[in-house]
Every structure is written in structure tokens, then in C-alpha cells.
C-alpha positions in Angstrom: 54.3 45.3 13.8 50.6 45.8 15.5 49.6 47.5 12.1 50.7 44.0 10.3 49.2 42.0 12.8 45.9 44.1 12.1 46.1 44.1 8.3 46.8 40.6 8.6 44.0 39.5 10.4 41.8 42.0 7.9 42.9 40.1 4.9 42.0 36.6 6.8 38.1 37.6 7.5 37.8 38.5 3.7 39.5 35.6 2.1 36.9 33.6 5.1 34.1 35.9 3.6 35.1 35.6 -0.2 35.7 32.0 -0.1 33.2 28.9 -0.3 34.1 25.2 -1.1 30.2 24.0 -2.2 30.0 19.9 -2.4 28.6 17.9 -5.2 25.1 17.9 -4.1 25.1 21.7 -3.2 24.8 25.0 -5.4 25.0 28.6 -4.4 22.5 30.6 -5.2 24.7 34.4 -5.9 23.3 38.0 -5.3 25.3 41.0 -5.8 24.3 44.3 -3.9 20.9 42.3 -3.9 20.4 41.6 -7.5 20.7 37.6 -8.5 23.9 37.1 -10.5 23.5 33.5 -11.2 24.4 30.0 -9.4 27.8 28.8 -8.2 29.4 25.3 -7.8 29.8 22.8 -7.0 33.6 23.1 -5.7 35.6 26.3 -5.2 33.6 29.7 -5.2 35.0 32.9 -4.7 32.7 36.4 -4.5 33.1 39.5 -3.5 33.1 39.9 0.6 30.5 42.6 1.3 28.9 43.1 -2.0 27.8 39.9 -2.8 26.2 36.7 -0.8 25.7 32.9 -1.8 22.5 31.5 -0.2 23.4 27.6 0.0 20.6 25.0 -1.4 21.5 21.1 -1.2 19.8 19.1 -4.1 19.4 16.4 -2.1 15.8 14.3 -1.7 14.4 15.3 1.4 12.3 12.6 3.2 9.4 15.0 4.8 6.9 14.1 7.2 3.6 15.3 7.0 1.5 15.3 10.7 -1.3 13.5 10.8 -4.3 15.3 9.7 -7.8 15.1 11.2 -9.9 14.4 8.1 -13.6 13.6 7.3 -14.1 11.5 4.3 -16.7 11.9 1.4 -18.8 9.4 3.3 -18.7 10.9 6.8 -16.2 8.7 8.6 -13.6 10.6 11.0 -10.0 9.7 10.1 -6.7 10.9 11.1 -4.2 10.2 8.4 -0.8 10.8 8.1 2.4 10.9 5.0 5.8 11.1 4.0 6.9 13.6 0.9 10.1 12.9 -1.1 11.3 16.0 -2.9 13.9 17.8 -4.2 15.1 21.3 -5.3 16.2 21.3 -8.9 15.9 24.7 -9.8 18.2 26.2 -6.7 17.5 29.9 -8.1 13.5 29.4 -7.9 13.4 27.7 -4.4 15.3 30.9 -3.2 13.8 33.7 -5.6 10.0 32.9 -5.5 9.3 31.8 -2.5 10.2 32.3 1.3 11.1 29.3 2.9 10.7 26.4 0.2 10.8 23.8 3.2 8.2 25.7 5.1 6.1 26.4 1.9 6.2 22.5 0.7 5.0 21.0 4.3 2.2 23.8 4.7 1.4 22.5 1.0 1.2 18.8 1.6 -0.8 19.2 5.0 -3.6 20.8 3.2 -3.4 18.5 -0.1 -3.6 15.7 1.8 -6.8 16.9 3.8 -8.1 18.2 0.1 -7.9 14.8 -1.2 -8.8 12.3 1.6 -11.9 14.6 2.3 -13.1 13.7 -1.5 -12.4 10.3 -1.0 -14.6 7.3 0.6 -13.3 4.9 3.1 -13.3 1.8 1.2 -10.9 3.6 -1.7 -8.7 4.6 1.3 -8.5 1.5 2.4 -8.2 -0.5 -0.9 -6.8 2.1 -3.7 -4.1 3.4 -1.6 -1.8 3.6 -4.7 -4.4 5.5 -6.9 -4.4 7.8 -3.7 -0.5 8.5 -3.5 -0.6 9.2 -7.5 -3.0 11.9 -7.2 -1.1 13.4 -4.3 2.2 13.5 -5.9 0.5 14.8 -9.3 -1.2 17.7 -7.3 2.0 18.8 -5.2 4.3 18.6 -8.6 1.7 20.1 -10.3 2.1 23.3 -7.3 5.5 23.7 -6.5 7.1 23.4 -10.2 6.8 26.9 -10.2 9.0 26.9 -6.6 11.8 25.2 -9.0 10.7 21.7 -6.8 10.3 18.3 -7.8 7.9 16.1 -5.7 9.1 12.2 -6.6 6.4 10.5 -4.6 3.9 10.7 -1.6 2.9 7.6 0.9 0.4 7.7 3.1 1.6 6.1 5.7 -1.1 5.8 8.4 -4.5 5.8 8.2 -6.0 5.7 12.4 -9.8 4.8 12.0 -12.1 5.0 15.3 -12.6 1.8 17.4 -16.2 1.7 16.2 -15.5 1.6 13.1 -12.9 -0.2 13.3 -15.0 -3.2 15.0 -17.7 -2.3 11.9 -15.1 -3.7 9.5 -14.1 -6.5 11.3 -17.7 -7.7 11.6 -17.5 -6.8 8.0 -14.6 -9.3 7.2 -16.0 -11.8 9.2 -19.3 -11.9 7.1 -17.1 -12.3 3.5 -15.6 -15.3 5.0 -18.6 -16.4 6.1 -20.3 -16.0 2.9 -17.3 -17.4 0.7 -16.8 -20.3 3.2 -20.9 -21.4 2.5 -20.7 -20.8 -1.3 -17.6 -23.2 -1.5 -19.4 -25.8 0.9 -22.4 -25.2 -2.2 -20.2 -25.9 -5.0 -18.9 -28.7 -3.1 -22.4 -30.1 -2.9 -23.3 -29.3 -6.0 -20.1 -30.9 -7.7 -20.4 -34.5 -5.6 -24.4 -34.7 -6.4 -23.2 -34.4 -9.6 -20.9 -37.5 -9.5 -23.1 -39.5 -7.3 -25.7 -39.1 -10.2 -23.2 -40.5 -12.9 -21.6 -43.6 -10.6 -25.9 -44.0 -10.0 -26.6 -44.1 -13.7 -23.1 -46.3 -14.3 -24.3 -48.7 -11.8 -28.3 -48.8 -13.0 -26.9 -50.2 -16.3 -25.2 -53.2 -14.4 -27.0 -55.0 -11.9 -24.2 -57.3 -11.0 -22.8 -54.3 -10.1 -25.2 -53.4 -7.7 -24.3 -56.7 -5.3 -20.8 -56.0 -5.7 -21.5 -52.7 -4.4 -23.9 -53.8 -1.6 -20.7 -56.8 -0.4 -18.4 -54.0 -0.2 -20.2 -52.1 2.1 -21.4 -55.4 3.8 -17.5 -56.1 4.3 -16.9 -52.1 6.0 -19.7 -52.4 8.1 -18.1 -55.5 9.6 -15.2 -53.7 10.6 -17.0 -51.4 12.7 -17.3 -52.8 16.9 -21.4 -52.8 16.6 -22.9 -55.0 18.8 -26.2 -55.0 16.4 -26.1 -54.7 12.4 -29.5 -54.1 10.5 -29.4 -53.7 6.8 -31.9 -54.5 3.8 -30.9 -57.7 1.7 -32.0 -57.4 -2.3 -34.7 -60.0 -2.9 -33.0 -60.5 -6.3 -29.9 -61.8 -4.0 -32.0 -64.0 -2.0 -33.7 -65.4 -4.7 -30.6 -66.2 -6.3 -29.1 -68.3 -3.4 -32.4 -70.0 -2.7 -32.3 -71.2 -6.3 -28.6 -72.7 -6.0 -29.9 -74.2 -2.6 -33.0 -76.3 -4.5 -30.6 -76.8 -7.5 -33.6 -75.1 -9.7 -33.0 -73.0 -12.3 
């Protein structure tokens, strides 16, 4: 009865050994007696216990932070700057076979790509081309670990942490464009009601009736103002006018 109990329990550790249920989004990477037989799954997978061993790899995108880095960029400013990597195994046999530890291999990878890249880049394309940026760290990891049977989809930089002096350098910076677009619109204003008080000038030049009109209108707002004394110039043609309807001349 022990001797059943025994073989029993024998039997138990191999079938727990020889069998593997792999999900959708995982593939088993097979060696027999240390030689690569091939990939298993997804679903049931059943190998010999002792001879042979399935190395699991999920192919899953994997979200990976990248520290920051300490970098110095192609015109001498300090910046610390940091990224997420989305990537994923595609080739399960080449992310076990040619290299160590893929995760491992891929972080060490994008640390020193990003470094590579900010380094050769100036602080105004940082800033304002951070697209252009991600592209050319994305193309340069692919580019790297195809050969690892890994896909990179995309790289962000997230952060980019800029020294307070310079920091207050840019502000003083963005304060002087507004400056400078806020007195070239005042100009264009200028510039555009010049223009139109040149053309009502040379309407009204034309029209001398006009003119009065003109000068009683303003007459009429000036009246509405509370000032206790009211000085303005009266047209001799005006006062000519009205002295001539007073003597009944011509």
C-alpha cells in the first residue's frame, strides 16, 4: 500500500512537470537536453519531465520606464530627462536564444539611446520638436533589438527638468516675444487707422459742407461733457456765412 502511495505521488510530480496550460498571449520557448526544439502554445503543452524545459515569454506590450538621465545638450545646457518605452517580444525564440535577459538588455539600451540622442540635440529642438525626437528614438531602438526578436512601438519623453536659471532665461525669453508681438500689432493698428483717417480726410476735402457738418457734430459731443470752460476754433467761412444772412447781403 506505502509502495502505491509512493508511485502514486511519483506519477503526480511528473504529470506537474510534463504539463503546462500557456494563455493566449504567452508562448513557450522548448529545449530538449539543452538544444531548442521549437515554440509551444498557446493552450495545452505537454514535454518530457527531465529532459526537456519550456522557458515562458508573454507577448504582451510592456510599458518600460526609462530613469531619468543626466544629459548635456549640443549647446551646453544641463538637463535631466526622462521616457517611457512600449515594446514587445515577437520572436519568443530570439528574446530567449540571443540574448540574456531581453528586459534587462532593452532598459540598459534605451538609457544610453536616450543620453546618445538628447546629447546631439539643442535645447530649443527639445523643447519644440519633441515628436521628431521620439521618432528617432523609436527608429534607433527598433533598429537594435530586431535582432533580439523585439519590437519597439513607440518612445515618449516624458520629462524634460531644466535648471532654475535657465528656466527663468526662458521665461524672460517668453516675455520678450509677447512684448515684441504685442508692439508690432499696436504698429499695424496705427498704420491701418492713419490709413483711414487719410481717406475720410480726402472724402471730406472734396465736400466743404461736409466739413461744418463735421465740426457741429463734435460741437454737439463736446456739449455733453461737464466742462466748466469750452475753447474751440470757429471756421471764418462759417462766420462769414452767418454774418451775411444777419445783413441780408449776398
Amino acid at each position: 500500500m506505502g509502495g502505491l502511495l509512493i508511485l502514486a505521488l511519483v506519477v503526480l510530480v511528473l504529470l506537474m512537470k510534463a504539463i503546462y496550460v500557456l494563455r493566449e498571449y504567452e508562448r513557450g520557448v522548448a529545449f530538449r537536453l539543452g538544444r531548442y526544439v521549437g515554440i509551444r502554445g498557446p493552450g495545452f503543452v505537454l514535454i518530457i519531465p527531465f529532459f526537456d524545459r519550456l522557458v515562458r515569454v508573454s507577448l504582451r506590450i510592456v510599458a518600460m520606464d526609462v530613469p531619468p538621465q543626466d544629459v548635456i545638450t549640443k549647446d551646453n545646457v544641463s538637463v535631466k530627462v526622462n521616457a517611457v518605452v512600449y515594446y514587445r517580444v515577437f520572436e519568443p525564440d530570439k528574446a530567449i536564444i540571443e540574448v540574456q535577459d531581453f528586459n534587462y538588455a532593452t532598459s540598459q539600451l534605451a538609457q544610453t539611446t536616450l543620453r546618445s540622442v538628447i546629447g546631439g540635440s539643442e535645447l530649443d529642438e527639445l523643447l519644440s520638436e519633441r515628436e521628431k525626437i521620439n521618432q528617432e528614438l523609436q527608429s534607433i531602438l527598433d533598429k537594435q533589438t530586431d535582432s533580439w526578436g523585439i519590437k519597439v512601438s513607440a518612445v515618449e519623453v516624458k520629462h524634460v527638468d531644466l535648471p532654475d536659471t535657465m528656466q527663468r532665461a526662458i521665461a524672460r525669453q517668453a516675455e520678450a516675444e509677447r512684448e515684441r508681438r504685442a508692439k508690432i500689432i499696436h504698429a499695424d493698428g496705427e498704420l491701418q487707422a492713419s490709413e483711414k483717417l487719410a481717406h475720410a480726410a480726402n472724402i471730406l476735402s472734396k465736400e466743404p459742407s461736409s466739413i461744418q457738418l463735421r465740426f457741429l457734430q463734435t460741437l454737439s459731443e463736446i456739449s455733453v461733457e461737464k466742462n466748466s470752460t469750452i475753447v474751440f476754433p470757429v471756421p471764418v467761412d462759417l462766420l462769414q456765412n452767418l454774418f451775411r444772412r444777419s445783413t441780408g447781403g449776398d
